[in-house]
N, C-alpha and C positions, 0 to 999 in steps of 0.2 A: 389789037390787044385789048383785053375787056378791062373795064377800070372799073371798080365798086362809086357808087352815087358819092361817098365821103374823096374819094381820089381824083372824080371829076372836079368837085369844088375844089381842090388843090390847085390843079391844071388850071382850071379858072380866072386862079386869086383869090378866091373868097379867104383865103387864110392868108393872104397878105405876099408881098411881092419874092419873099424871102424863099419861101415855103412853093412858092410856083414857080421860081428856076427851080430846085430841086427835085419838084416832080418832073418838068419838060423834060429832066436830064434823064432819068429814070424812065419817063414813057421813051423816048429815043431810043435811048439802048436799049428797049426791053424789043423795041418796033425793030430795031437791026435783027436782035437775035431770033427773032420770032417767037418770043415770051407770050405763053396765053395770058397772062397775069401779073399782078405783082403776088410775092407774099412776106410776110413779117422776119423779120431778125430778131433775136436776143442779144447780138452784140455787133459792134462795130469796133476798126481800128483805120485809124487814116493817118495815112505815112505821109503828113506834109512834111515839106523839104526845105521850109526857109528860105525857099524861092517863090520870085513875083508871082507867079502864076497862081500857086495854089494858096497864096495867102491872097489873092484876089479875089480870086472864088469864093475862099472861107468869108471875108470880107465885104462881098457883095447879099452874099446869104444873110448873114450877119445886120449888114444895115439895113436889107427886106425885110428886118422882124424875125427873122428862123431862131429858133432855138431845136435844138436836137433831142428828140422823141428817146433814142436809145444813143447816150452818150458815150462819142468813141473816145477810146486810151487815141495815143498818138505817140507817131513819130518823135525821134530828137531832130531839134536845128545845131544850135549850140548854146553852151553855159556863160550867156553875156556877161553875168555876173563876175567870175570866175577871170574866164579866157581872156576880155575885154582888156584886164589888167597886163597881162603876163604877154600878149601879140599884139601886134599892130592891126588894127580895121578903120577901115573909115565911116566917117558918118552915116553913111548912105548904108553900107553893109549893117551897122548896128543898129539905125532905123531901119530895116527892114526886120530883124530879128525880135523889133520888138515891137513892131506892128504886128508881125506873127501871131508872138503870142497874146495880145489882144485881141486879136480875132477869133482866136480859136477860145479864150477866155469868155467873151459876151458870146458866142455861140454853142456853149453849156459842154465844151468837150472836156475831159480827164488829161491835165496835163501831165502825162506821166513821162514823157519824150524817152520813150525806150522802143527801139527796135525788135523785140524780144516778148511782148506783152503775154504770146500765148506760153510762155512757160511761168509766170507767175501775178501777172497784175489784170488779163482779160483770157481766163482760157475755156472756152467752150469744149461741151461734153462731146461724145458720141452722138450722130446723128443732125445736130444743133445748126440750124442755118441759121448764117451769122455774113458780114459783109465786112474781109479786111482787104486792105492794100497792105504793100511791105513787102520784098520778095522772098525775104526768110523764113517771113508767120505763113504765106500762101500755103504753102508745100507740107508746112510742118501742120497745120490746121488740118487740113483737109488728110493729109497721107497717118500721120502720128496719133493724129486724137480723134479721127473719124470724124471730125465736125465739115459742114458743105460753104466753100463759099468759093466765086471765081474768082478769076487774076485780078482784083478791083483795082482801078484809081484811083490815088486820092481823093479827085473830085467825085468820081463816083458813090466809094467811101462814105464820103462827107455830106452827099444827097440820101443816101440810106440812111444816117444816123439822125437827117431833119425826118424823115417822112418816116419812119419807123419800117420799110419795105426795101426789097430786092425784086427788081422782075428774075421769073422764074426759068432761066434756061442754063445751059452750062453745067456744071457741078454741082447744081441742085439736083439736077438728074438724074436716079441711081442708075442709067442707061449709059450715061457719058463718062462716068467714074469708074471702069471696064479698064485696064489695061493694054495695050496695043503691041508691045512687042516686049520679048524677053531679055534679059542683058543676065550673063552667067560672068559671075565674078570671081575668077581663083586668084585674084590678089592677098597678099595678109594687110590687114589693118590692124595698126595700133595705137592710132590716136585719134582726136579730129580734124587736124591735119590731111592724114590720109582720108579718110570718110570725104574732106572737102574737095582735092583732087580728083578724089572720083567720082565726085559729086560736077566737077566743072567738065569731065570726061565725056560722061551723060549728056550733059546738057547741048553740048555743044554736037552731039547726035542723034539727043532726042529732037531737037527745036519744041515747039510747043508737044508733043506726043507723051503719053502715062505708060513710063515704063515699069513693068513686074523684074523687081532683082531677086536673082537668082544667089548665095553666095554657099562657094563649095569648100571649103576651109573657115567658118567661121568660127571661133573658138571662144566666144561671148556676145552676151547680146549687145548691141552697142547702147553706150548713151544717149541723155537727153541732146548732150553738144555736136556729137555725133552725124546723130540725125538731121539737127539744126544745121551744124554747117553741108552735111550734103546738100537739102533742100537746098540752101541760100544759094551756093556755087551753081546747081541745076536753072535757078531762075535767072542768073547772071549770063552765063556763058548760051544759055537757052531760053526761053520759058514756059519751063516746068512747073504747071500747078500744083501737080499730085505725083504722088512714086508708091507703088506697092513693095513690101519686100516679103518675100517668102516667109511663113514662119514668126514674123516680129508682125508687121502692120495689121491692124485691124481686120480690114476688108482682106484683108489677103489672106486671114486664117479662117475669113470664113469665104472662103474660093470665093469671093466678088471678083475676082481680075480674070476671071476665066471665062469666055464669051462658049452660050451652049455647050458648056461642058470640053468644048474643044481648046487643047491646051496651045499655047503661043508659041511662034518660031523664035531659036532664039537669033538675033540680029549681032549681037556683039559681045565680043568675050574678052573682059581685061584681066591680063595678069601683070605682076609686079614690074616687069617690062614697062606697060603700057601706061604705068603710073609715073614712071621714072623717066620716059621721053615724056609727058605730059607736061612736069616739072620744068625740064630744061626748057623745055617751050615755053614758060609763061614768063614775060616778061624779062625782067634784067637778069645777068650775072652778076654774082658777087663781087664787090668793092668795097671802098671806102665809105660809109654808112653817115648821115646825119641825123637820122630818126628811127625806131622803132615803134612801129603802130599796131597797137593787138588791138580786140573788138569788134571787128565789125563781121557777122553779127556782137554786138555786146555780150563783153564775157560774160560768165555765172561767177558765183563764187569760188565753185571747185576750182574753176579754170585759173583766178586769182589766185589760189590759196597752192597752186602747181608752180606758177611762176614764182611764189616766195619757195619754194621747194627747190625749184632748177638755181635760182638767184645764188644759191648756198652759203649766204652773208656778203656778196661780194659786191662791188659798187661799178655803175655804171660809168663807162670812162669818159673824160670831155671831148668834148664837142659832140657828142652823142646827147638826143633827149630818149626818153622812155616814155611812152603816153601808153595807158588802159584806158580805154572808152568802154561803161558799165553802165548801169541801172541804178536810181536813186536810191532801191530798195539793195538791191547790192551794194554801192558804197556807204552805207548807212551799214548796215552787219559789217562791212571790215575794217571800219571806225570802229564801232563796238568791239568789234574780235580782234584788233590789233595791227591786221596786215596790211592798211593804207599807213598807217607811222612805221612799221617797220620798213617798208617796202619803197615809202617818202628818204628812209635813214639811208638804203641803195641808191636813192638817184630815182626809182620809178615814180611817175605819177599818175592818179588817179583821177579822172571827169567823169561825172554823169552827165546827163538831160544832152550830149552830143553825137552826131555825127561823124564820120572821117570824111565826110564828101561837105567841108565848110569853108569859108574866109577866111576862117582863125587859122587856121593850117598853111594858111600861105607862105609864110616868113621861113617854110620850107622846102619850098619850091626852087629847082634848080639843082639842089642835091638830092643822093639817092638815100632811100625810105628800105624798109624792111621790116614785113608784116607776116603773118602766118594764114594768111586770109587773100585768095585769087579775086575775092570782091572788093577789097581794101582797093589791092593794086589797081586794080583792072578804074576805080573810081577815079584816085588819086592820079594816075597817069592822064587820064583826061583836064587835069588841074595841073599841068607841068611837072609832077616829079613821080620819076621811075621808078620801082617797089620792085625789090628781089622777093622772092613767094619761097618762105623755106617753112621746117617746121621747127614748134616755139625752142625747142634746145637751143637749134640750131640759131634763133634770132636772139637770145640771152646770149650764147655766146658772141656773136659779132659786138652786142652791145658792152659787155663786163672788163674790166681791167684783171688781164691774165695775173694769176696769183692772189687774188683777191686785195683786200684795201692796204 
């Protein structure tokens, strides 16, 4: 792989110990992929996860002297502040969460801890090589807003945002960003609920492969959440960097997913059926509930401002919690607009700067959870407690005292 004379002295150390892991990591992977080069970003997003490892990383860069050329937003861990109060952790979990965010603090990153960054706080244009990790932003970056960047890891990520580069292979590639097989969709969608199902559908059949959808009944164009949560569920149950959709996605209205002109087989056709055994397959059935978890990906405001809507004054019953995991930039507007105090007056509560995949969540473990999100579950299960997967009516009512207050 050719390295410019300033990238040698990187690799070297002439820029100090910080900045030369960063690049070895960056020459590696570029030497795996077969990368002629590196070339520049304008943005970064590093999905660290408030675990050891990648606060090591950030950590070790960090005390080499690195600072970040193109500083990335970031991941949520959790709101120690907050949470710390209201759950039990121990020492060790809450020094770790804040060794976190010290290391990501002396290493010049955006602490914005939102999972969601490319719909309002880092969104790159059309075209725009950029380097995130996050499996919701991947999808949604690259398929939604035409911008290039591969399946990063955080540490990878966080190597791009010291040296201000990406080696150039992957989805930099207008050659690899082609479409591979066709998926014809005659299901109805009407939420992003459904988008997410089908979204986990896919995945779990693409594996890593860019599928072109096809949909033969659509009756609007979908939303930003929409899209969000397919991507998310596509990189969970699969991973799905990119997805074309007929019609809606960028490249796909200008026939990019179409290899010489020759059009794609289609491989798989879901209709309403195939969404409805999908369902019953994920995870638990319905029962006796101790938690409802929306978020993950982190809602928007609309999606807030739906649940004050379905809630219809009524109050959430006991022994049931109600958690929203959002954006600081979202619960700051429904502070201001009223629906974290009205919605507090039901029993729901509001968090930013967190995760559903943390420590703080433990003291729920054992009992069963209910979330509108296949990536909640599918997290949460691996942390001891089973998540029924419905959609958000459906999780408002399990949670509400029938007849209201």
């Amino acid at each position: 792989m050719f390295l410019e004379d300033d990238e040698k002295r990187m690799l070297d150390g002439d820029y100090g110990p910080g900045v030369q892991k960063a690049m070895e990591l960056l020459f590696a992977l570029g030497k795996a992929f077969d990368a002629e080069r590196l070339i520049p970003v304008s943005r970064t997003h590093v999905a660290l996860s408030g675990q050891e490892g990648d606060t090591y990383w950030c950590t070790l860069l960090a005390d080499g002297g690195a600072k970040c050329k193109i500083a990335p937003t970031t991941n949520p861990a959790w709101d120690v502040n907050a949470l710390s109060k209201r759950f039990e952790v121990t020492e060790a979990e809450l020094d770790l969460a804040v060794r976190t965010i010290d290391a990501y603090r002396r290493i010049g990153a955006v602490l914005s801890f939102c999972c969601t960054p490319e719909l309002e706080s880092n969104v790159p244009v059309f075209g725009e090589h950029v380097a995130f990790s996050e499996s919701s932003a991947t999808p949604y970056v690259n398929s939604v807003l035409g911008a290039r960047t591969n399946r990063e890891s955080s540490v990878s990520a966080l190597a791009s945002a010291v040296i201000g580069k990406t080696p150039l292979y992957g989805l930099h590639l207008s050659e690899n960003r082609v479409g591979q097989f066709m998926v014809l969709v005659e299901a109805e969608m009407k939420d992003p609920y459904d988008w997410g199902i089908l979204g986990w559908y896919i995945g779990r059949f693409a594996g890593y492969r860019i599928p072109v959808i096809r949909f033969v009944n659509m009756k609007q164009r979908p939303a930003p959440e929409d899209l969000l949560y397919m991507g998310a569920e596509m990189n969970t149950s699969g991973a799905v960097p990119m997805y074309h959709i007929e019609d809606v996605t960028p490249e796909a209205l200008m026939q990019k997913h179409l290899t010489a002109g020759k059009a794609l087989d289609v491989e798989l056709v879901i209709g309403d059926r195939e969404l409805k055994d999908q369902q019953e397959e994920l995870f638990e059935k319905i029962g006796p509930i101790n938690l409802v978890m929306l978020g993950c990906p982190h809602y928007t405001y609309a999606q807030i401002r739906e649940v004050e809507r379905l809630m219809s004054g009524r109050h959430v019953k006991k022994g049931v919690d109600f958690w929203i995991l959002t954006s600081f930039y979202t619960l700051e507007l429904t502070t201001r607009s009223g629906e974290r105090s009205r919605l507090k007056d039901l029993g729901v509560e509001l968090v930013a700067d967190t995760c559903i995949d943390e420590p703080c969540w433990k003291s729920f473990e054992g009992g069963l959870g209910m979330t509108d999100s296949p990536k909640c579950a599918y997290y949460r299960k691996r942390r001891g407690q089973p998540f029924v997967v419905r959609r958000l009516h459906d999780c408002i009512e399990a949670a509400v005292e029938k007849g209201g207050r």
